[in-house]
C-alpha positions in Angstrom: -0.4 105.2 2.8 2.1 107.8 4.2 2.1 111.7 2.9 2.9 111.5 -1.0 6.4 114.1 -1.5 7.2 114.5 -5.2 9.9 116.8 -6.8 8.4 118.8 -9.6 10.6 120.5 -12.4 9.2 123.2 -14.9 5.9 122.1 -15.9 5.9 118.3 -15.4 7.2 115.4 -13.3 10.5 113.7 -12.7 10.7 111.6 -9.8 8.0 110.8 -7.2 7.8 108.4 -4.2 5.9 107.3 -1.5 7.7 107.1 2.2 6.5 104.9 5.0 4.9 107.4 8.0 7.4 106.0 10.5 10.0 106.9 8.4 12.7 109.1 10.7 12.6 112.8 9.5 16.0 113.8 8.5 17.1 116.9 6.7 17.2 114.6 3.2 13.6 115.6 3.5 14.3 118.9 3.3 13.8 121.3 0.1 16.9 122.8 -2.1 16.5 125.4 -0.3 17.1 124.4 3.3 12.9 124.4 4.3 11.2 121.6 5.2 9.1 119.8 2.4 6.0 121.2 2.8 3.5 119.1 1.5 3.8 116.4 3.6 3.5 119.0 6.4 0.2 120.5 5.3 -1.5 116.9 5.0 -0.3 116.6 9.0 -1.5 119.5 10.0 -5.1 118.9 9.2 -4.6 116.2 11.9 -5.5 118.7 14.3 -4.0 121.9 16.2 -2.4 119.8 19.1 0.0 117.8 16.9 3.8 117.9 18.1 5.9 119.7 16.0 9.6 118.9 15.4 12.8 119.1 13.8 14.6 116.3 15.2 13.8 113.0 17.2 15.1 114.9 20.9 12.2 117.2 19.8 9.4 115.0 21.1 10.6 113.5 24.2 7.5 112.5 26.2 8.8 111.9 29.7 7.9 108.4 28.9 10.9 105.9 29.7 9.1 102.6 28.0 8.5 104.8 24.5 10.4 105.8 21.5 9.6 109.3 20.4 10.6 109.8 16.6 10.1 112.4 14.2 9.1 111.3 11.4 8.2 112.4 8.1 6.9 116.1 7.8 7.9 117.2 11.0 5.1 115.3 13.4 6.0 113.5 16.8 5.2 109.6 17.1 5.6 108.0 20.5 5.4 104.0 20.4 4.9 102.6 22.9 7.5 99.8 24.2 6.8 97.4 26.8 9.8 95.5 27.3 10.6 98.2 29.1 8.3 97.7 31.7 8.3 95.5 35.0 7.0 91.9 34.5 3.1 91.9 34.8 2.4 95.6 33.3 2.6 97.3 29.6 3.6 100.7 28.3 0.5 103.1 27.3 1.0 105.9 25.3 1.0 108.8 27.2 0.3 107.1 30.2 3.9 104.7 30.7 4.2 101.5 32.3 0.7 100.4 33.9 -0.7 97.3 35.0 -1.5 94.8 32.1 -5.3 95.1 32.1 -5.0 99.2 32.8 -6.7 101.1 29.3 -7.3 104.3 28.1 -8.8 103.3 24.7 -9.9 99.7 23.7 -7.5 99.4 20.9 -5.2 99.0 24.0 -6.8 95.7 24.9 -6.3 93.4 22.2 -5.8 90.0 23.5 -4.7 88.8 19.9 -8.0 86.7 19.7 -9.7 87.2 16.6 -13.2 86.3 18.7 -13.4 88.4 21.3 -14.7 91.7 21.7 -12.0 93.9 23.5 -13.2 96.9 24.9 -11.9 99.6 27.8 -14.4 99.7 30.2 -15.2 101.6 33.4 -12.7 102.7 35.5 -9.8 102.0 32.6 -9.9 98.3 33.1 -9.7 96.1 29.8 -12.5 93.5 29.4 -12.3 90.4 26.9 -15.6 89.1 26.0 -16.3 85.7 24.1 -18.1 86.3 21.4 -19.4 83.2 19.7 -20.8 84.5 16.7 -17.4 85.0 15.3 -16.7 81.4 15.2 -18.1 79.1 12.8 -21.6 77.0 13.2 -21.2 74.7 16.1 -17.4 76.3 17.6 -17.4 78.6 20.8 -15.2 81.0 21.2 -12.5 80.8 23.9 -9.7 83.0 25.3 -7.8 81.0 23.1 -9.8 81.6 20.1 -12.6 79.0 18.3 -13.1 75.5 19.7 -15.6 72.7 20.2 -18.0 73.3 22.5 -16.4 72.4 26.1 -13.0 73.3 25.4 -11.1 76.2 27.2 -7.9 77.2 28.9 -8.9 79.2 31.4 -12.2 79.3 33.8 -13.7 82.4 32.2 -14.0 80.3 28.9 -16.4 78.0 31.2 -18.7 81.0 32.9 -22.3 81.1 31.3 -22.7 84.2 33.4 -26.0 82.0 35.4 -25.5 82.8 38.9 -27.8 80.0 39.8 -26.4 76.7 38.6 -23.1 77.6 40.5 -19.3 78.5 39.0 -17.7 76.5 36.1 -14.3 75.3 36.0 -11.6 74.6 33.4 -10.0 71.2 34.0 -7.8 69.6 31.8 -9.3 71.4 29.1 -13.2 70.8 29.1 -15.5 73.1 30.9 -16.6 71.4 34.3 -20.4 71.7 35.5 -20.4 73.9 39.0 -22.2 73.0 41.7 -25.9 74.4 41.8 -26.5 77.2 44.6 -27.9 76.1 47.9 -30.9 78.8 48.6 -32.5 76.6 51.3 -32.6 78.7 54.7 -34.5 77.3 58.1 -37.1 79.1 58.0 -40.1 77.1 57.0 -42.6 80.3 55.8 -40.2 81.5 53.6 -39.8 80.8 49.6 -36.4 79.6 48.8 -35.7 81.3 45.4 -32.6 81.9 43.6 -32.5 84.9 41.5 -30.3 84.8 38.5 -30.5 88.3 36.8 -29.3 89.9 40.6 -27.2 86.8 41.4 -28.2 86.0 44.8 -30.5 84.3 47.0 -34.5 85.4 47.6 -36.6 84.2 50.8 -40.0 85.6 50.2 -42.5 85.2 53.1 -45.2 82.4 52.4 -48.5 83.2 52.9 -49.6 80.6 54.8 -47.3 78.7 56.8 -50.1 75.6 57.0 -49.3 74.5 60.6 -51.4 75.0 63.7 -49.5 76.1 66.9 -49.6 73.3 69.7 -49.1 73.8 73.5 -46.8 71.3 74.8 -43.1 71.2 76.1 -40.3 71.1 73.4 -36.8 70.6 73.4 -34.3 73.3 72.5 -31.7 72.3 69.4 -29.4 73.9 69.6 -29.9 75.2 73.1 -30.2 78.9 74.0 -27.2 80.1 75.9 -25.4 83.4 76.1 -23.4 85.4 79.3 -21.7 88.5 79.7 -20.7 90.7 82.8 -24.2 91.1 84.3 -24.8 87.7 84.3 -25.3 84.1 82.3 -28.4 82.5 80.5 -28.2 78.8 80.2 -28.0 76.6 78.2 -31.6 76.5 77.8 -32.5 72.9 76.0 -36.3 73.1 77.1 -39.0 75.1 77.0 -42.8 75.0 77.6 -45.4 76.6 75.4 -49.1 77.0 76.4 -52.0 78.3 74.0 -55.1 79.8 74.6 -57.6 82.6 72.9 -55.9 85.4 74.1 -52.6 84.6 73.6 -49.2 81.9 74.3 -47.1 81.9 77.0 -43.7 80.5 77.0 -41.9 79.4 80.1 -38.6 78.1 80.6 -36.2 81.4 80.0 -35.3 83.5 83.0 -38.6 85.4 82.7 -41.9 84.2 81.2 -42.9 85.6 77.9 -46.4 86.5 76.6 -47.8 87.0 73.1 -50.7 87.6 71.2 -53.0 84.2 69.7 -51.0 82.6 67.2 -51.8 83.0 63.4 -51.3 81.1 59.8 -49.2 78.3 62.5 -47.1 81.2 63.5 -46.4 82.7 67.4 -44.1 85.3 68.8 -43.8 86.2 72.5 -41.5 88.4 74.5 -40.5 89.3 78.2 -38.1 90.9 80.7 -36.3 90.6 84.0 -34.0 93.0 86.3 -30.6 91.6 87.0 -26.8 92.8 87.2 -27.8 96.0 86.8 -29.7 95.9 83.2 -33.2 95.3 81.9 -33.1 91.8 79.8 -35.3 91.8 77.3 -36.1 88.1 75.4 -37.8 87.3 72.3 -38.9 84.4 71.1 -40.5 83.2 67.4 -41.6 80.3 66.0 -43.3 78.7 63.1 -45.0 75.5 63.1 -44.8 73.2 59.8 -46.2 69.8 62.0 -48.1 68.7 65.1 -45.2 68.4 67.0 -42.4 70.5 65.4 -41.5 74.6 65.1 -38.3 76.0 63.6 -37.8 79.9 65.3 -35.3 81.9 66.2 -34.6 83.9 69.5 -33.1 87.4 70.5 -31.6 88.6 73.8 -31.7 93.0 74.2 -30.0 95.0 76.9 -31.5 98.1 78.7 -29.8 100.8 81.0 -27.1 98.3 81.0 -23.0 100.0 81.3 -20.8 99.5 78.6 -18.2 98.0 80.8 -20.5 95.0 81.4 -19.8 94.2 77.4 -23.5 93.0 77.3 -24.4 93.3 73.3 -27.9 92.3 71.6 -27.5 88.6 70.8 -30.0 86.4 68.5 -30.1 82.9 67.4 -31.9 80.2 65.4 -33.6 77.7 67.1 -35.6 74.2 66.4 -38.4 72.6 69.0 -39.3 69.3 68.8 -42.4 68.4 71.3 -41.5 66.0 73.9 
């Protein structure tokens, strides 16, 4: 209820009434004498020390095109905020002006009109609409268009169960769409395949034991190891030959031979280099064996003392062998 103003005579009562607070202020609210009411204006001031003052309306201009500054009723400035006036796509703030639609300073300014959702300004002064189903009867969800069967929406954020893992839902025509799950599966045959939900993204723990045993044999190449740049060209490579012993492998069939140490838990790595066009290349290759006759591995191609105008960068690949 807005500041009481009654009009005492003598001792005792003879007219009170009760104004609305957006009521304009207007000298009719002034005493007999010519002074403001002052009542009303003792009730605003406890407000607080940085309430506008005024006498008339032109008092409280804000600077704000898309709000109407009034004063209203014991002297006090109101600014509403208007946004009509503001271009298509944004809303007027009090005390900010027009801003984009989901732009905040308090969450009171983010009522979506849904009576369950939680409407809060959140970091960086962006509005957030949350479903909140408790708010809706037994067995309804909430949606951003307010209680429904479960299923129903209008928009795909009605759909989201906020699992990263089972993939994105949709809206179509209405009812919530199933996504499709996320693919974690990488080449690498001694690594986990895990999808993490709570960091929403994809986990490929190392395996301790790979299981294989690393055979000696040639293999072919898929896809085939190629690369070139201005101090010279490497393939394509489909083929290469692999030879174990106690000491170590040895793989031939690049430009230079590579040497490693013996193989463990069906896993081998083995590197070498050559002199040419005027730079050190330096190969790598690594491989991990899941069957007799099969390795999945990956290769990598370095440059040493090589000039920049020969464009030659570090270059890797992935890389299956399947034993002839």
């Amino acid at each position: 209820m807005g500041p009481r103003v009654c009009l005492w005579l003598t001792a005792f009562a003879v007219a009170c009434s009760d104004p609305s607070r957006n009521a304009v202020f207007t000298p009719a609210d002034a005493s007999s004498d010519g002074t403001a009411a002052t009542d009303a204006a003792l009730v605003d001031r406890a407000v607080g020390a940085d309430v506008m003052r005024c006498a008339r309306s032109a008092d409280c201009d804000d600077g704000l095109a898309c709000t109407d500054d009034d004063c209203v009723i014991g002297g006090v400035c109101e600014h509403t905020a208007v946004s009509s006036r503001c271009p298509t796509g944004q809303r007027c703030l009090a005390g900010v002006g027009c801003a984009s639609a989901t732009a905040c300073t308090t969450s009171a300014q983010c009522d979506d009109n849904v009576a369950c959702t939680r409407d809060l300004c959140a970091a960086g002064g962006r509005c957030q609409n949350l479903n909140d189903d408790a708010q809706c009867p037994s067995g309804q969800v909430c949606t951003s268009a307010g209680c429904a069967a479960p299923g129903s929406c209008r928009t795909d954020a009605d759909c989201d169960d906020r699992m990263f893992c089972n993939g994105t839902e949709r809206c179509v025509s209405g009812r919530c769409s199933a996504g499709t799950a996320v693919d974690c599966r990488d080449t690498d045959p001694c690594t986990g395949d895990v999808c993490n939900d709570a960091m929403a993204r994809c986990e490929h723990p190392m395996a301790t034991m790979c299981g294989g045993v690393v055979a000696p044999g040639t293999y072919d190449l898929t896809p085939a190891i190629a690369y070139s740049c201005g101090a010279g060209t490497v393939g394509p490579i489909a083929q290469i030959t692999l030879a174990v012993s106690a000491s170590g492998v040895t793989v031939t069939g690049l430009p230079a031979t590579l040497t490693g140490p013996a193989p463990t838990d069906g896993m081998f790595t083995a590197t070498g280099s050559e002199s040419r066009g005027g730079c050190t290349w330096r190969y790598t290759l690594n491989g991990s064996f899941t069957a007799a006759n099969r390795f999945a591995g990956s290769w990598n191609l370095t440059f040493d003392n090589c000039s920049a105008a020969l464009s030659c960068f570090s270059r890797s690949g992935l890389v299956d062998g399947a034993r002839r």
